[in-house]
C-alpha positions in Angstrom: 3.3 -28.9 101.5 6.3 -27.8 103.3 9.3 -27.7 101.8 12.5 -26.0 101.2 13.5 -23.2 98.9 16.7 -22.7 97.6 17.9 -19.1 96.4 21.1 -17.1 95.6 22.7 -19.1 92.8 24.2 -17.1 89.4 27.1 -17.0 87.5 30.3 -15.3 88.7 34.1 -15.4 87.3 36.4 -17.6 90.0 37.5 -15.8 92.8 33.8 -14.2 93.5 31.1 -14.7 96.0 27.8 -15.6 96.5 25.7 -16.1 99.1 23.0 -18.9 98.8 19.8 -18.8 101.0 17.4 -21.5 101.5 13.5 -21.1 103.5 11.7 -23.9 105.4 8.2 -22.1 105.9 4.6 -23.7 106.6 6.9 -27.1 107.4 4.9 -29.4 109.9 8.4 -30.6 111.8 10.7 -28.6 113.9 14.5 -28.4 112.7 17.1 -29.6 113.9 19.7 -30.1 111.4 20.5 -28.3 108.3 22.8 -28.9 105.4 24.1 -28.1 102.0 24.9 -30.6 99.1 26.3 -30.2 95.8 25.6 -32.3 92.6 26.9 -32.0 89.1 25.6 -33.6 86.2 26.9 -37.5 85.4 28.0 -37.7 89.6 26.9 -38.6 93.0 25.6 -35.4 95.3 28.2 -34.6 97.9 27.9 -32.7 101.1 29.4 -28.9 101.1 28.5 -28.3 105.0 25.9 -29.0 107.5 24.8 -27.6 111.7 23.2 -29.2 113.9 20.7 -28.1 116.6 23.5 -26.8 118.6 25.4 -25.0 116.2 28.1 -27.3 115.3 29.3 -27.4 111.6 31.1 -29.5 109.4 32.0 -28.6 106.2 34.0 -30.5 103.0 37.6 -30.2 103.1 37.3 -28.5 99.8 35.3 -25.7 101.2 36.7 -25.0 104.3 37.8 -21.5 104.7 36.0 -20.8 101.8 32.5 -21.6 102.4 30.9 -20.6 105.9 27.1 -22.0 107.1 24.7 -20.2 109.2 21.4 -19.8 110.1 18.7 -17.0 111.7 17.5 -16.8 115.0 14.4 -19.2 113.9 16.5 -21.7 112.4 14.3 -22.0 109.4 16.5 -19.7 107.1 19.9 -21.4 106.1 22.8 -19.7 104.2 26.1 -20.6 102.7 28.0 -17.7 102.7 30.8 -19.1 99.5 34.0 -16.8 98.7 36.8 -17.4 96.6 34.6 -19.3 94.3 36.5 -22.1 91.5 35.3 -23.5 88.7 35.3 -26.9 90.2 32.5 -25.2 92.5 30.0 -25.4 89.3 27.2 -27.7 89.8 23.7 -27.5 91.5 22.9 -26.3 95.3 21.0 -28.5 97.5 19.5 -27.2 100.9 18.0 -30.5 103.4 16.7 -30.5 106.8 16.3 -33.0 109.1 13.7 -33.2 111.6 15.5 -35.6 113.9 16.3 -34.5 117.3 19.5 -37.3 117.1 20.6 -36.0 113.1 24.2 -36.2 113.2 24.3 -32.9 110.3 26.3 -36.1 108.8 27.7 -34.7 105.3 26.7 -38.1 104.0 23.8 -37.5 101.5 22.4 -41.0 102.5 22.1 -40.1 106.1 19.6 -37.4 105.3 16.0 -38.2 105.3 14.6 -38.8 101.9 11.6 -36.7 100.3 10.9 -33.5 98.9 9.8 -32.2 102.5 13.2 -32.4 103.7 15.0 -32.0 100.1 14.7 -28.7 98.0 14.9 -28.4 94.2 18.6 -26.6 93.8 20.0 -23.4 92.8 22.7 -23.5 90.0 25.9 -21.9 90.6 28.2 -21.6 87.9 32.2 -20.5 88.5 33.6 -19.3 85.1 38.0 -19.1 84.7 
């Protein structure tokens, strides 16, 4: 069953980079949105940044400038290219996709649809001080 694959996430000091990467292959639905989320342990997941099917991106006040989103040519390969990492960056990477050709690439968790088809399993990133 299609789903996708999160990859990338490690342990770096604050002020570092990573790049996290996430694959929708064999999926049964054409994509049209794409996002990251961000979960730590005890709280609510929260979005990091989203594009839609025309390349329009949003990201979390907290990220921006920091964090940037793309995608390839196919639009099945997602990355959040993250610099100038902080601790308060520590928690669990979420990659979604939305099939939807009216997805909004809303960073609202909720407005995501739900399932492990649209919803991967996370990569950890932790920022040390």
């Amino acid at each position: 069953q299609a789903q996708p694959v999160e990859s990338g996430g490690g342990s770096v000091q604050a002020g570092g980079s990573l790049r996290l990467s996430c694959v929708v292959s064999g999926s049964s639905y054409s994509i049209q949105c794409m996002g990251w989320f961000r979960q730590v342990t005890g709280n609510g997941r929260e979005g990091v940044a989203s594009i839609d099917g025309d390349g329009v991106t949003r990201y979390q006040d907290s990220v921006q400038g920091r964090f940037s989103i793309s995608q390839d040519n196919t639009k099945n390969i997602l990355y959040l290219h993250m610099t100038n990492l902080k601790p308060e960056d520590t928690a669990m990477y979420y990659c979604a996709a939305d099939p939807r050709y009216a997805c909004a690439a809303s960073l609202a968790p909720g407005n995501w649809p739900s399932g492990e088809r649209f919803w991967g399993k996370g990569t950890l990133v932790r920022i040390s001080s």
